[in-house]
LUMLUM-41352 format. One line per field, with one value per residue: residue number from 1; residue in one letter; x, y negated, z negated of N, C-alpha, C, O, CB in turn. Coordinates in nm, 4 decimals. Glycine has a CB too. Example, Ala and Ser with C-alpha at 12.3 -4.5 7.8 and 13.67 -1.06 7.14 Angstrom:
<pakols>
n	c(1_2)
res	c(A_S)
n_px	c(1.3190_1.2850)
n_py	c(0.5690_0.2250)
n_pz	c(-0.7800_-0.7080)
ca_px	c(1.2300_1.3670)
ca_py	c(0.4500_0.1060)
ca_pz	c(-0.7800_-0.7140)
c_px	c(1.3200_1.2900)
c_py	c(0.3300_-0.0030)
c_pz	c(-0.7800_-0.7870)
o_px	c(1.4236_1.3409)
o_py	c(0.3319_-0.1138)
o_pz	c(-0.8465_-0.8039)
cb_px	c(1.1308_1.4084)
cb_py	c(0.4473_0.0598)
cb_pz	c(-0.9046_-0.5725)
</pakols>
This chain:
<pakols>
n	c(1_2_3_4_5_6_7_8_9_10_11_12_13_14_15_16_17_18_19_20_21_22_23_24_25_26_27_28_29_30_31_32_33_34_35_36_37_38_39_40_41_42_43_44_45_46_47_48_49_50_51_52_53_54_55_56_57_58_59_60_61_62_63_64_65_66_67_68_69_70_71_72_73_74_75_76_77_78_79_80_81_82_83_84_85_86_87_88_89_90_91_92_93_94_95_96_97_98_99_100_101_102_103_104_105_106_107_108_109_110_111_112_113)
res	c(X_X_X_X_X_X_X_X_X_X_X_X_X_X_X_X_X_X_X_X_X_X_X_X_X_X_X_X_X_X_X_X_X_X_X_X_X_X_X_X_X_X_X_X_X_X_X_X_X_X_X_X_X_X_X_X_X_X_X_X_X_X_X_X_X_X_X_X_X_X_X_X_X_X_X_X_X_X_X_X_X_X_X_X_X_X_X_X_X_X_X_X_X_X_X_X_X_X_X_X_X_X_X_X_X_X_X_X_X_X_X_X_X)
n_px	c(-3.3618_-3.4616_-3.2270_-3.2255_-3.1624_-3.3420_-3.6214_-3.9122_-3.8937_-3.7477_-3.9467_-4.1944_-4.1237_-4.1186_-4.2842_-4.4764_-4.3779_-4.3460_-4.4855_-4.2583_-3.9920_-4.0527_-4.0833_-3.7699_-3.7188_-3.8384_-3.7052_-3.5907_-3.3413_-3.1132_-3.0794_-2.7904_-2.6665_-2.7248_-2.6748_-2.3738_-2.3485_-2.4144_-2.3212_-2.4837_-2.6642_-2.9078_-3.2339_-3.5237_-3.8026_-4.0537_-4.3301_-4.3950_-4.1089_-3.9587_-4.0029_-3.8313_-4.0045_-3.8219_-3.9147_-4.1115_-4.4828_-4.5428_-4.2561_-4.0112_-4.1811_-4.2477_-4.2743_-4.4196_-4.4443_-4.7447_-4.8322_-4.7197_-4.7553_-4.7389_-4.8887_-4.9318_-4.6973_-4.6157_-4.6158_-4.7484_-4.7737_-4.7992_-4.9407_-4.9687_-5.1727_-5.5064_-5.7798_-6.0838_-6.3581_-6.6365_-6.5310_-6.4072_-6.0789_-5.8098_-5.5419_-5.2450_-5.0531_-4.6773_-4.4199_-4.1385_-3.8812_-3.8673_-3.8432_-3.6521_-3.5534_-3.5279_-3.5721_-3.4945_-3.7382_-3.6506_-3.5526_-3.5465_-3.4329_-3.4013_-3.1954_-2.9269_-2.7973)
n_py	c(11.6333_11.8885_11.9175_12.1914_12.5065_12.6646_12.9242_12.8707_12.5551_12.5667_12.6862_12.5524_12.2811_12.3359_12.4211_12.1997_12.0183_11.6862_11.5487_11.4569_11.6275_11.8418_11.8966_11.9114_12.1511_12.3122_12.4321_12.5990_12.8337_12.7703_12.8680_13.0755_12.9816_12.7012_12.6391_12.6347_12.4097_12.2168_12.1976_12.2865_12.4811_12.4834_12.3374_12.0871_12.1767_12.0578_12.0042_12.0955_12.2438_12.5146_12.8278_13.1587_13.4194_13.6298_13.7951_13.9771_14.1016_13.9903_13.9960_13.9333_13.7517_13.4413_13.1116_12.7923_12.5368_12.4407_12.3339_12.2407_12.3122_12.1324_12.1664_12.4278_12.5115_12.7118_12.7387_12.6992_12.9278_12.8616_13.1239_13.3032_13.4719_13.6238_13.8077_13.7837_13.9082_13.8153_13.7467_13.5524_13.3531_13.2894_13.1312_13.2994_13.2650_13.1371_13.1382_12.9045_13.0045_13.2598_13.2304_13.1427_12.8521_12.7999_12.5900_12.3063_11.9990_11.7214_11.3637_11.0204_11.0398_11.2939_11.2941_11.2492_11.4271)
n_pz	c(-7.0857_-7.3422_-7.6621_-7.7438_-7.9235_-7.9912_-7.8831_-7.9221_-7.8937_-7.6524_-7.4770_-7.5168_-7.4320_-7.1447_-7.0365_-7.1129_-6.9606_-6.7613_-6.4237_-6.2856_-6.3862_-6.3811_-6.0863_-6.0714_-6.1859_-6.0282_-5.7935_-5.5022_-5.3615_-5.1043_-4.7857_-4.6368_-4.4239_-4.4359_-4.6905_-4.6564_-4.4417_-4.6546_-4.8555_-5.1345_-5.3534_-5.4196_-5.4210_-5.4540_-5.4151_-5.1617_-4.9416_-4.6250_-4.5821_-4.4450_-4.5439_-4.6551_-4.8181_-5.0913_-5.2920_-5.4812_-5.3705_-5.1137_-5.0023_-4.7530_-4.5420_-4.3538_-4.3616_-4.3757_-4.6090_-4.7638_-4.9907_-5.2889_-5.5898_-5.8536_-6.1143_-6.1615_-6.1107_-5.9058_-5.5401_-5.2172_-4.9275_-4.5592_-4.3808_-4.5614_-4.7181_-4.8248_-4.7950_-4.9577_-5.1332_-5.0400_-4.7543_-4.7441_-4.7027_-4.9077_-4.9915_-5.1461_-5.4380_-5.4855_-5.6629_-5.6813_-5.7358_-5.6038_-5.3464_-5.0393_-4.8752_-4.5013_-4.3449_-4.3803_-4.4188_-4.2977_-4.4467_-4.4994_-4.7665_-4.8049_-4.6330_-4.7573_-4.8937)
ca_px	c(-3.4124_-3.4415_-3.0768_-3.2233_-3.1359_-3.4879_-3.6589_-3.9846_-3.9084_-3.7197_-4.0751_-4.2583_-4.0385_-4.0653_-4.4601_-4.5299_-4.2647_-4.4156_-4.4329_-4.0935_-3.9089_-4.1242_-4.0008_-3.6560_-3.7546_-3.9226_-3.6115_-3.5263_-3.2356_-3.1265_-3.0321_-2.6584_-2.6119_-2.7714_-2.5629_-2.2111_-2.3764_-2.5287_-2.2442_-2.5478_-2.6890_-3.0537_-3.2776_-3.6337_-3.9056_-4.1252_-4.4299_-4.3603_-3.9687_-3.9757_-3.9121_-3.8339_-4.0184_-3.7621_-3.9639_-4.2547_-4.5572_-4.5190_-4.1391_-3.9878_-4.3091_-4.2029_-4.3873_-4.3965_-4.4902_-4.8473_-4.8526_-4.6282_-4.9002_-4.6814_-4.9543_-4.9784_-4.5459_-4.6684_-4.6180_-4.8332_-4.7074_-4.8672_-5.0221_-4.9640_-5.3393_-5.5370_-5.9112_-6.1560_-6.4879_-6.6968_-6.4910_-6.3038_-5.9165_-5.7499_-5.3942_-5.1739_-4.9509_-4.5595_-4.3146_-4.0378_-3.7638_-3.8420_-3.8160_-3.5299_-3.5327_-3.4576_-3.5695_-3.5499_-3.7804_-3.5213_-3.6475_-3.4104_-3.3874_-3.3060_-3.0226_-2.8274_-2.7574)
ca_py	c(11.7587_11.8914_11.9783_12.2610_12.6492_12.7154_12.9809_12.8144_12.4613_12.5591_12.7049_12.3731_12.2014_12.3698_12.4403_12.0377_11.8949_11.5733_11.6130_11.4722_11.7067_11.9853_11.8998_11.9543_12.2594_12.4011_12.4156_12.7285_12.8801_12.7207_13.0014_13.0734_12.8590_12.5812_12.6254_12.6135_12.2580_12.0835_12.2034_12.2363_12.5879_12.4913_12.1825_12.0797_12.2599_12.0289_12.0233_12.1178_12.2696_12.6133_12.9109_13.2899_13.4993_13.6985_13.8855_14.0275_14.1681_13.9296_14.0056_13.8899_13.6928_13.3428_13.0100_12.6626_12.5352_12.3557_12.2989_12.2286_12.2929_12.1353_12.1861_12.5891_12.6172_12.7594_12.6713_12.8244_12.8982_12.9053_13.2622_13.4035_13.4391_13.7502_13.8471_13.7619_13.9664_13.7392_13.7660_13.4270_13.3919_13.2555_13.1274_13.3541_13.1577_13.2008_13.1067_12.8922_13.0501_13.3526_13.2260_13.0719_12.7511_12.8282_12.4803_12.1325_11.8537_11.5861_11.2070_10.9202_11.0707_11.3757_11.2823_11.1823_11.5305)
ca_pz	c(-7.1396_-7.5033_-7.7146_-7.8913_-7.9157_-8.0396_-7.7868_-7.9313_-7.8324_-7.5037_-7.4154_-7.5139_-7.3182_-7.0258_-7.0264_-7.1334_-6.8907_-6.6751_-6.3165_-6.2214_-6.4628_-6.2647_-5.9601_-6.0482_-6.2069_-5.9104_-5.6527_-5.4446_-5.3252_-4.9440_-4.7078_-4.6168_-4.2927_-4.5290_-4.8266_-4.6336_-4.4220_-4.7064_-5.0108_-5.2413_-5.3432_-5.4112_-5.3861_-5.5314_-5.2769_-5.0897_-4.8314_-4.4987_-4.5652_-4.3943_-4.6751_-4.6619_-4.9337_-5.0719_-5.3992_-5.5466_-5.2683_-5.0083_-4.9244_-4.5883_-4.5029_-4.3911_-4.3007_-4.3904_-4.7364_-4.7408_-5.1078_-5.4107_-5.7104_-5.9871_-6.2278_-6.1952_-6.1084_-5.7186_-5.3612_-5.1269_-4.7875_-4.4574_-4.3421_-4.6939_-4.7495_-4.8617_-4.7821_-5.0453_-5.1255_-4.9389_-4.6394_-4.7226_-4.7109_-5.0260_-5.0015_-5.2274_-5.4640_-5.4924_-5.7878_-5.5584_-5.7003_-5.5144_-5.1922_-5.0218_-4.7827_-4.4264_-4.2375_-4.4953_-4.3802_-4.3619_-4.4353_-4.5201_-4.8734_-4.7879_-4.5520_-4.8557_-4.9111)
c_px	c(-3.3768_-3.2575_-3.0918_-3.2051_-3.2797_-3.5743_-3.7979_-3.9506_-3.8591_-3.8506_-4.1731_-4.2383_-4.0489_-4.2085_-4.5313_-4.4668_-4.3554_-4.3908_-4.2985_-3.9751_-3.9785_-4.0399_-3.8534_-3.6267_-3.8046_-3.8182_-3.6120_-3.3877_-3.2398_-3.0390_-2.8999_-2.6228_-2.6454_-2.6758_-2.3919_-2.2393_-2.3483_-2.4166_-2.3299_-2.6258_-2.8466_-3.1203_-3.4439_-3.7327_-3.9833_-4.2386_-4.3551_-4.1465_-4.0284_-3.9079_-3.8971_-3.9197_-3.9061_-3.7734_-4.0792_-4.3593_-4.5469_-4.3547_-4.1246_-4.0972_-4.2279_-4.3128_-4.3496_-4.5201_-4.6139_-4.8533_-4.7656_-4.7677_-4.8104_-4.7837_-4.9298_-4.8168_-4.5628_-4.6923_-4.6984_-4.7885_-4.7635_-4.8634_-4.9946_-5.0505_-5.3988_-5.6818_-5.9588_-6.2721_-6.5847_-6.6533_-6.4075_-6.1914_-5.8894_-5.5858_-5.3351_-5.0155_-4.7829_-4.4911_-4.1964_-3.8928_-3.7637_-3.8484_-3.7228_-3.5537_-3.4989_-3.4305_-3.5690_-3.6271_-3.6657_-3.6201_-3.4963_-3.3243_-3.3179_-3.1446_-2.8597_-2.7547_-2.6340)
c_py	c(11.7695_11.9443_12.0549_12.3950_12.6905_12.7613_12.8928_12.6852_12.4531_12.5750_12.5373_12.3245_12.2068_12.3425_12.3177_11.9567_11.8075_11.6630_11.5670_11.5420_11.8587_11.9712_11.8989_12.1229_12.3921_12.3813_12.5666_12.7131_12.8402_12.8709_13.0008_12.9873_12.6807_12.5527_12.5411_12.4532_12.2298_12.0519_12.2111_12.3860_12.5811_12.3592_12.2185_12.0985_12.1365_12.0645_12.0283_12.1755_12.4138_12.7282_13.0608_13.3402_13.6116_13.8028_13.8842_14.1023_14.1206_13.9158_14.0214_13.8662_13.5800_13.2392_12.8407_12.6132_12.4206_12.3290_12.3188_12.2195_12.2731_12.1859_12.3650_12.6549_12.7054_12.6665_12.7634_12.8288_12.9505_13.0697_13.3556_13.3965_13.6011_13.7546_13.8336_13.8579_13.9728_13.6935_13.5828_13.4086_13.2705_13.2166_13.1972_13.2404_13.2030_13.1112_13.0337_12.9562_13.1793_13.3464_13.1455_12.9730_12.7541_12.6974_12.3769_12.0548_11.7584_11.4753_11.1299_10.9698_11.1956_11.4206_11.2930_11.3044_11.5840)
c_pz	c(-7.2880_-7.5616_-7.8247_-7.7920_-7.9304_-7.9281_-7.8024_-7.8678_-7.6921_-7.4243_-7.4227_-7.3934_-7.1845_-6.9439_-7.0220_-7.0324_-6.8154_-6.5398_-6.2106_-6.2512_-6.3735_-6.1372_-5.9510_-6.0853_-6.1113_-5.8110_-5.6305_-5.4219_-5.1309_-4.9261_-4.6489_-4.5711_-4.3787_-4.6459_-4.7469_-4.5518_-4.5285_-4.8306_-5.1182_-5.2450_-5.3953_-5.4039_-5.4048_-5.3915_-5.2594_-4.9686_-4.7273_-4.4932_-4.4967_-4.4687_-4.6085_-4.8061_-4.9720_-5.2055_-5.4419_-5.3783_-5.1119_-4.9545_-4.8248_-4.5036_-4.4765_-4.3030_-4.4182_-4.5182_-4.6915_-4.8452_-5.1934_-5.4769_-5.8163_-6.0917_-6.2611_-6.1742_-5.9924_-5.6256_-5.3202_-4.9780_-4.7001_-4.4086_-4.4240_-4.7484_-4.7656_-4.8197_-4.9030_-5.0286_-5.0416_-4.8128_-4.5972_-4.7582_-4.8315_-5.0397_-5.1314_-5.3013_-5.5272_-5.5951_-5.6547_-5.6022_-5.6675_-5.3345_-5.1814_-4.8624_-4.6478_-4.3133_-4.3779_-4.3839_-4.4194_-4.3333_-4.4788_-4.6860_-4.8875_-4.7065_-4.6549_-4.9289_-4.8865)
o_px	c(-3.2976_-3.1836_-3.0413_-3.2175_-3.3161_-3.6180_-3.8200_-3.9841_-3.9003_-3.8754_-4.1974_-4.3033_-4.0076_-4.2361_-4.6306_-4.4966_-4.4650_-4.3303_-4.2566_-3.8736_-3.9205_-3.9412_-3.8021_-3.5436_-3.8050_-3.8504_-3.6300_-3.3215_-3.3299_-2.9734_-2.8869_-2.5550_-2.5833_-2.6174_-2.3301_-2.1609_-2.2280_-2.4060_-2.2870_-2.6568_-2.9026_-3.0463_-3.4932_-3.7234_-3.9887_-4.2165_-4.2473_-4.0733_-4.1511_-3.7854_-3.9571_-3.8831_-3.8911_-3.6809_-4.1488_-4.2922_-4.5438_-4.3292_-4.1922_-4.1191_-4.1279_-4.3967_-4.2680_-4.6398_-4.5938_-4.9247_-4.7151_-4.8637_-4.7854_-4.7311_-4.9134_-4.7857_-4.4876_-4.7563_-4.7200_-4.7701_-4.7956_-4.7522_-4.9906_-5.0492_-5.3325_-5.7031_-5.8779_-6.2931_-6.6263_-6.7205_-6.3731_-6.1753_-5.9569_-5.5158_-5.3798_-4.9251_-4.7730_-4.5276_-4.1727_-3.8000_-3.6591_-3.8552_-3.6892_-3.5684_-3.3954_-3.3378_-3.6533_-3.5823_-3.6114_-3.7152_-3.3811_-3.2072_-3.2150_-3.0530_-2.7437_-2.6658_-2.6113)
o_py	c(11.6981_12.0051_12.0451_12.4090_12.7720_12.6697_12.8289_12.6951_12.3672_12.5040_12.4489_12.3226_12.1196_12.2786_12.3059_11.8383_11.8613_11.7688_11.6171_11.5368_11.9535_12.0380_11.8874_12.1972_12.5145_12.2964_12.6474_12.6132_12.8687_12.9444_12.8931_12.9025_12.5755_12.4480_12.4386_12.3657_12.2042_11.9451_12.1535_12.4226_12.6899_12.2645_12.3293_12.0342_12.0830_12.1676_11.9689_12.1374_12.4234_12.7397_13.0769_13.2821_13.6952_13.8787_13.7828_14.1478_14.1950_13.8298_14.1047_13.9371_13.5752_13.2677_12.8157_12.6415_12.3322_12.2301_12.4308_12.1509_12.3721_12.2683_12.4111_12.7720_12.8017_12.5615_12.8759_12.7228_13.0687_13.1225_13.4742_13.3195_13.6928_13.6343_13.8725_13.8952_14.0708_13.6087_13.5247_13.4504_13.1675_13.2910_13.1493_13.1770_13.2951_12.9937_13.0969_12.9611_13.2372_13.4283_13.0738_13.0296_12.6875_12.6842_12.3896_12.0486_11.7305_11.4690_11.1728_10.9485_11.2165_11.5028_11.3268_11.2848_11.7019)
o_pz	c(-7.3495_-7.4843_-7.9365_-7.6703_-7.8457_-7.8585_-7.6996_-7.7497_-7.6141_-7.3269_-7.3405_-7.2888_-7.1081_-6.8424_-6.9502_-7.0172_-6.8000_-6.5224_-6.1062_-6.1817_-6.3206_-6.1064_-5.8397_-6.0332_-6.1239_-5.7279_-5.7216_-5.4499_-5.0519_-4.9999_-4.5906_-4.6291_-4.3635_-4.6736_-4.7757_-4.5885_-4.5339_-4.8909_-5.2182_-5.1316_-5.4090_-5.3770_-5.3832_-5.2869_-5.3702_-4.9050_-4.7278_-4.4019_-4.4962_-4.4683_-4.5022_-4.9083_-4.8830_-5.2344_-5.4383_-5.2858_-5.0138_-4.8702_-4.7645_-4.4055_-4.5482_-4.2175_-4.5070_-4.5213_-4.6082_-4.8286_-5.1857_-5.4418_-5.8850_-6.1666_-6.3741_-6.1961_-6.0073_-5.6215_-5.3653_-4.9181_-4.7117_-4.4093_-4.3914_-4.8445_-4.7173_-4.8044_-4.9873_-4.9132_-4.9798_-4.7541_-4.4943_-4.8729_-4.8312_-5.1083_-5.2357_-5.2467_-5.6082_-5.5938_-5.5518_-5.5215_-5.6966_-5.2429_-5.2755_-4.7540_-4.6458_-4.2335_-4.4667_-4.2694_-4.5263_-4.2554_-4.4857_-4.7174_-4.9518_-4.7103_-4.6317_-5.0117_-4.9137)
cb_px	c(-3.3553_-3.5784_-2.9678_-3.3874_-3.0290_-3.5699_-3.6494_-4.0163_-3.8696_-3.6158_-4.1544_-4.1803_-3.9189_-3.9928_-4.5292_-4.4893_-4.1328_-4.3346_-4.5442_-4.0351_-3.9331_-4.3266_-4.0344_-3.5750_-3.8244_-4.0919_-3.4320_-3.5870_-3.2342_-3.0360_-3.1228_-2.6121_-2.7605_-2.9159_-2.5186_-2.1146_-2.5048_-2.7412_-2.1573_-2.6363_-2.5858_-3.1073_-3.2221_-3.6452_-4.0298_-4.0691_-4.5354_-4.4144_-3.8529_-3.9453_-4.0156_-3.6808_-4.1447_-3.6565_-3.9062_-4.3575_-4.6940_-4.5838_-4.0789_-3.9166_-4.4423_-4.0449_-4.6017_-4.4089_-4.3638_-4.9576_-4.9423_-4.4991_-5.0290_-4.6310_-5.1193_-5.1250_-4.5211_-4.8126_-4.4637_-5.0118_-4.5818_-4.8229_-4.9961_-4.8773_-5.4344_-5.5080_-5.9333_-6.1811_-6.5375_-6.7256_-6.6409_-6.3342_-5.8059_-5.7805_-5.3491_-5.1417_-5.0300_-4.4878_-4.2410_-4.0163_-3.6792_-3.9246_-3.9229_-3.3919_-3.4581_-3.5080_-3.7227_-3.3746_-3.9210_-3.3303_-3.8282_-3.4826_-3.4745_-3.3734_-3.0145_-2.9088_-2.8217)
cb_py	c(11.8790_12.0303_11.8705_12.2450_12.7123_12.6004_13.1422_12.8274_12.3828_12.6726_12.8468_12.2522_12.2264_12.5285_12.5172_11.9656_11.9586_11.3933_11.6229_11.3703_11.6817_11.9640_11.7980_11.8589_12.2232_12.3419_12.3371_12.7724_13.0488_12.5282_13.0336_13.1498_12.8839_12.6121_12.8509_12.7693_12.2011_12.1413_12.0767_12.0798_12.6692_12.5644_12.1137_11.9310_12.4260_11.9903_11.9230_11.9431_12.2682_12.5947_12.9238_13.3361_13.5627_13.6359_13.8779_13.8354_14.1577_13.8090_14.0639_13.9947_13.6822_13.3421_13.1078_12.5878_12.4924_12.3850_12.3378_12.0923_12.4453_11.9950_12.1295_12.6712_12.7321_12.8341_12.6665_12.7960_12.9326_12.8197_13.3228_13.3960_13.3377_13.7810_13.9729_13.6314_13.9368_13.6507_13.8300_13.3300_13.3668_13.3657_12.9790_13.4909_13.0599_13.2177_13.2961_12.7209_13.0285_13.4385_13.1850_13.2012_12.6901_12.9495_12.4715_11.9880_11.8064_11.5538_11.1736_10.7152_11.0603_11.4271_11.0895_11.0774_11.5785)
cb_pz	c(-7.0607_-7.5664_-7.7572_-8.0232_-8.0294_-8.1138_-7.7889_-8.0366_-7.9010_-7.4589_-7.5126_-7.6166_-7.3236_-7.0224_-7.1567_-7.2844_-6.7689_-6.6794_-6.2485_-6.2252_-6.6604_-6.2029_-5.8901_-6.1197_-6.2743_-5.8528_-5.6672_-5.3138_-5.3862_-4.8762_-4.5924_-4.5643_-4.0910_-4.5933_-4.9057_-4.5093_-4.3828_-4.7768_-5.0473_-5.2212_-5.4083_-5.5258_-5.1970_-5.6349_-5.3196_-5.0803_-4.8138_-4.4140_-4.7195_-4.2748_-4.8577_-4.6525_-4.9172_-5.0295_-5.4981_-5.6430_-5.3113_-5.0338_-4.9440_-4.5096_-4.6070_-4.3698_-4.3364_-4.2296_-4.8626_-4.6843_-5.1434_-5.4293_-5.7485_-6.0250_-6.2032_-6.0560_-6.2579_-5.6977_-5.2489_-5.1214_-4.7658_-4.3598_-4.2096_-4.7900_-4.5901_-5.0112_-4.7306_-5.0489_-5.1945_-4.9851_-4.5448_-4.7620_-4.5293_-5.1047_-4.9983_-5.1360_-5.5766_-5.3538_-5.9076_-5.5129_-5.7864_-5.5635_-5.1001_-5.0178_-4.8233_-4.3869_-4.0993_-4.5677_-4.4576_-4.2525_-4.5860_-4.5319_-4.9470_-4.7704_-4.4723_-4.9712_-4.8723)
</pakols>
């Protein structure tokens, strides 16, 4: 990451990042029983982990993440969907650090946790 004070280039920085610098960028908060397991107080969101919403309209909604959108900085999470005009549903998209982790997908990489 950059080694400047400059509110201007912190923004750059943040807005231009690649998408493996995103994905560290994009972690939530794991949920209590998770924290005191794992020793680790957040971790980079993935497909299929199982989240809580815990701010903005959709509070205490929960469901299982179908999408990481690095490009737009939103996950979208199963049955957090809205009615459209035309009577077609629209997944609603969430910032991940307002929701918090309640199931991880574990794989061999995440074991290492």
């Amino acid at each position: 990451m950059t080694k400047t004070i400059s509110r201007r280039k912190q923004r750059k920085a943040h807005f231009t990042a690649p998408s493996h610098v995103r994905r560290v960028i994009m972690s939530a908060a794991l949920s209590k029983d998770l924290r005191a397991k794992y020793n680790v107080r957040c971790v980079p969101i993935r497909k299929d982990d199982e989240v809580k919403i815990k701010r903005g309209s959709q509070k205490g909604r929960d469901g299982k993440v179908t999408c990481v959108y690095r490009k737009k900085w939103v996950i979208h999470v199963d049955k957090v969907t809205r009615e459209k005009a035309n009577g077609g549903t629209v997944q609603i998209p969430v910032h991940p650090s307002n929701v918090e982790v309640t199931k991880l997908k574990l794989d061999n990489d995440r074991k290492k946790l």
